[in-house]
N, C-alpha and C positions, 0 to 999 in steps of 0.2 A: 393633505388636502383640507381638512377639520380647519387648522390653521391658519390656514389661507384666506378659507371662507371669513375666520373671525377679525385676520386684520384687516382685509378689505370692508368687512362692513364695520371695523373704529373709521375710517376713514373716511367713506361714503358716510356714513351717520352725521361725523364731523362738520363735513365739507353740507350737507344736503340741512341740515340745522342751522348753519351760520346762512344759508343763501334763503331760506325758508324765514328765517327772523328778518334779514335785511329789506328782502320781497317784498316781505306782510307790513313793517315799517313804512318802506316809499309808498306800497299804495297807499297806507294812511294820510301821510302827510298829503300826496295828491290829493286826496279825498278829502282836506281840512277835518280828520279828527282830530279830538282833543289829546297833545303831549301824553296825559293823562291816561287814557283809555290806551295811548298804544302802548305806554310801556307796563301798566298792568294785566290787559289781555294779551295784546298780542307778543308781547316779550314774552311776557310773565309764560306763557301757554305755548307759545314759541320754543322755548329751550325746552321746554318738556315733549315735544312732539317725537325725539329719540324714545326716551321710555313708553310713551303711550304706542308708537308703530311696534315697538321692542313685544313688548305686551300679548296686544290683539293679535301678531302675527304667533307668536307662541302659542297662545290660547286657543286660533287657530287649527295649529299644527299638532294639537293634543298635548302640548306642554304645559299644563298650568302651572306647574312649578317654576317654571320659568318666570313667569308672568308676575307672581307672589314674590318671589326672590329677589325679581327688577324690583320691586317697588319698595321693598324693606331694607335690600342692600344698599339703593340710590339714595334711600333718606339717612342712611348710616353712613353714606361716604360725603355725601352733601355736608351734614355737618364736620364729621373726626376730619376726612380727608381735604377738601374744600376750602372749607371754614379755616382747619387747620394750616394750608399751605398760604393759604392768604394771609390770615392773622400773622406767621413770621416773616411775611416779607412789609405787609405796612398795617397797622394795630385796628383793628375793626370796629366802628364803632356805631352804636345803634339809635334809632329814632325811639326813645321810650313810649310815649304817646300812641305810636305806629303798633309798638313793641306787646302793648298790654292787649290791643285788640287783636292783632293775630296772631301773637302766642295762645292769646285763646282760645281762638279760630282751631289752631295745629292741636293740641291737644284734643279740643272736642273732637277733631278727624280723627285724631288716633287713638277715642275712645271708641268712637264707631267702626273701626279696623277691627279691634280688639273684640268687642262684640260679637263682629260677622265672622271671627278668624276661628273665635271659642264654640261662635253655632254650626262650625262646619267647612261654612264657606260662602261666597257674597252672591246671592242670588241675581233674579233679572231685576226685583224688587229695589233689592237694598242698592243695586247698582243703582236704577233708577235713581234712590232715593240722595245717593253720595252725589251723582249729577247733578243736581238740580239742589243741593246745599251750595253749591260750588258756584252755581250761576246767582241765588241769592246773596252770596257772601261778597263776590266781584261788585254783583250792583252796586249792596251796602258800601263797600268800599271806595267805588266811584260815588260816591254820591256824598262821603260823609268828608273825602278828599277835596271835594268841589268846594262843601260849604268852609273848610280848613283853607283853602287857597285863596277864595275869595275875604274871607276874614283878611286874613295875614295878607295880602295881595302880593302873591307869592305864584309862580307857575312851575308847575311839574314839569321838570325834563327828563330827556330821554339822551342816555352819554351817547354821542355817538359816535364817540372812539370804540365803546361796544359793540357797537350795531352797525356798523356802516362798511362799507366798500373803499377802500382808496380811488374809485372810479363810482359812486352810487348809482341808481338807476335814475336815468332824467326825464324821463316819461311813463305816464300809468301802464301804459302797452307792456312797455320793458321790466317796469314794476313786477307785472302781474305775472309775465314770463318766468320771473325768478322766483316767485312766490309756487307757481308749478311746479319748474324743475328742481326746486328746493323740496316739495312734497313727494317727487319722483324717486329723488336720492335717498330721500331720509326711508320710504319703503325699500326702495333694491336694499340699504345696509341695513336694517332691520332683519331682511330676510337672511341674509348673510350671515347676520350675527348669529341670529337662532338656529341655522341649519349647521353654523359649526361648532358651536356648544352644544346643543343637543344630540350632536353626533360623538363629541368630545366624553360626553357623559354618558352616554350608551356603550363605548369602546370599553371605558376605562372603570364602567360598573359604579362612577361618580353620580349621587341624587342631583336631579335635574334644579332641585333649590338649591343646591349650593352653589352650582353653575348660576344659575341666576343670582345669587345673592353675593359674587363675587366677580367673574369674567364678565358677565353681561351688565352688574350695577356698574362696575368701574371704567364699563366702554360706555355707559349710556350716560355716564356724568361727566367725560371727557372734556364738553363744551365749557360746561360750570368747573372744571377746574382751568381749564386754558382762561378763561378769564379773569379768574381769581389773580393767575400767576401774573398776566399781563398788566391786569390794573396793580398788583403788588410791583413792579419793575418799572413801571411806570412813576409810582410813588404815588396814586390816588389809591382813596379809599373808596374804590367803587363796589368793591365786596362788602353789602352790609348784610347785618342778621337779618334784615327783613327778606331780602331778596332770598336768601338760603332760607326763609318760615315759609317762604311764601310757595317758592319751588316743594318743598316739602307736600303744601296744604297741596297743591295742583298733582303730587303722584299720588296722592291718595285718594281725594274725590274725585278729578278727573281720567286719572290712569283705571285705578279697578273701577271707579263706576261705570264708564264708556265702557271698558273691555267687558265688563259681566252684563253689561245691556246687551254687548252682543252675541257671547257665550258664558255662561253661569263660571265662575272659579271657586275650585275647590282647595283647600287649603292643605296645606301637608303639613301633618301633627306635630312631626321635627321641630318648625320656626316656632310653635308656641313654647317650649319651652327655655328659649334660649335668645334666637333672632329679634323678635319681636320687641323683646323685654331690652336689647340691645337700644334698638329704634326710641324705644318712648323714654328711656334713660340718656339720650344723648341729645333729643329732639326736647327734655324737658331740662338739662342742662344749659342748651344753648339760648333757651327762653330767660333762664332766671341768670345766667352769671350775668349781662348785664345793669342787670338789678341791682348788683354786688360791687362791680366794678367799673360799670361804665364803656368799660370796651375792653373787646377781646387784643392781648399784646401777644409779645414772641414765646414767654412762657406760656400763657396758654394755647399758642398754637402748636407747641412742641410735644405738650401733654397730650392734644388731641390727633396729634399724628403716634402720640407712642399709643395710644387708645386703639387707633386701627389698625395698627401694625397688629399689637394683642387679639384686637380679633379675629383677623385673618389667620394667625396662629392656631386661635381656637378654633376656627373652621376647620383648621388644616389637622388639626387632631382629631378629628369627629369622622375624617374621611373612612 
């Protein structure tokens, strides 16, 4: 039954994310915002809406481990696995510019993880406080993107072989419809998800962070690798490192902060020694190699899939 619960909410998660991005997209456009704003907030925060319901329903549900695990396993599989599958099907290649400032955006997040992970755990405070970096950093963002566009008189789009419907919504009514029942899906798989991992790991005597840091990161990343593959097979390079920094920065400030705004997370001592240090080591690789090289190719997408395969190994002996 455990099972069941868990593939049904990969699915629902799936299905209620793609309809939830699409949603929140067409009312934009109805609404004339800016290209701009939709695919940084509402994309950007969009795909991450699996991990963040993944989360709070855990957190919740007395699982904080869970909650911790989503959000260190997603940022480990975003880039090894992700990053990885993409880079071998078409070479990734990065906005340096883009690159400098929210590389350093990601890392200051994930010095303030690191921080809250070593005091304990992320209070209602520092939740707070990860929020409301995240809505400073969007603004800056929108705003430093504005004065870059109009410079260069260049406009930010939004793919929308990503984001779209082979049928889109042709009205705000219908928009908004799907923007709902996109929010509805992605909680019923959420809860799914968590009630059959947490049951999985209660049976089988499995720490509830590992579960999360493995079945629940790699059902909550599902979206972000199905696009990866499809823009890879496609032959665009619509998987860039920014996109994969940026999802990153959003499970960190918006995921634990939102979630510890509404119940405090405590951290399991476990992921300091190991997990974490996984996370800032992959999340500061995928910052500097293209520094080094320009763009991620088939070799390094191979090394970063033998990367997670290794880690999951090493999870898998730790059991």
């Amino acid at each position: 039954m455990s099972i069941l619960f868990i593939l049904a909410g990969f699915v629902i998660l799936m299905l209620g994310g793609e309809t939830l991005v699409n949603g929140a997209v067409a009312v934009a456009k109805r609404l004339n915002m800016p290209p701009l704003v939709i695919g940084i907030v509402l994309v950007g925060f969009g795909t991450s809406v699996p991990e963040l319901v993944t989360s709070i329903q855990a957190s919740l549900q007395g699982s904080p481990g869970i909650a911790i695990g989503n959000v260190i396993g997603s940022n480990i599989a975003n880039v090894l696995l992700v990053a990885g599958a993409g880079a071998i099907l078409v070479p990734i290649v990065a906005d340096l510019k883009g690159l400098k400032r929210d590389g350093l955006v990601l890392m200051l997040a994930t010095v303030m993880f690191f921080a809250a992970a070593y005091a304990g755990g992320i209070s209602y405070g520092l939740g707070l406080l990860f929020t409301v970096s995240l809505v400073c950093y969007v603004a800056y963002l929108v705003m430093s993107e504005r004065r870059r566009s109009r410079a260069h008189q260049k406009t930010v789009e939004v793919d929308d072989d990503a984001v779209s419907f082979e049928k889109p919504p042709k009205s705000l009514a219908t928009a908004m419809i799907y923007t709902i029942v996109g929010i509805g899906l992605t909680v019923l798989g959420a809860d799914f998800l968590v009630r059959g991992a947490t049951e999985i790991a209660r049976d089988m005597g499995i720490s509830e962070t590992i579960i999360g840091l493995t079945i629940v990161a790699i059902g909550t990343s599902l979206p972000e690798l199905a696009t990866a593959v499809v823009a890879g097979l496609k032959g665009e390079a619509d998987v860039s490192v920014g996109n994969i920094i940026g999802s990153n920065i959003y499970n960190i400030l918006a995921i634990l902060g939102i979630t510890a705004m509404i119940k405090p997370l405590p951290v399991d001592p476990s992921v300091l020694s190991f997990d974490i240090w996984v996370m800032a080591a992959s999340s500061l690789i995928l910052v500097a190699l293209p520094f080094m090289f320009k763009k991620l190719g088939r070799g390094t997408g191979i090394i970063f899939l033998c990367a997670y395969a290794a880690y999951l190994f090493a999870l898998y002996l730790m059991i």
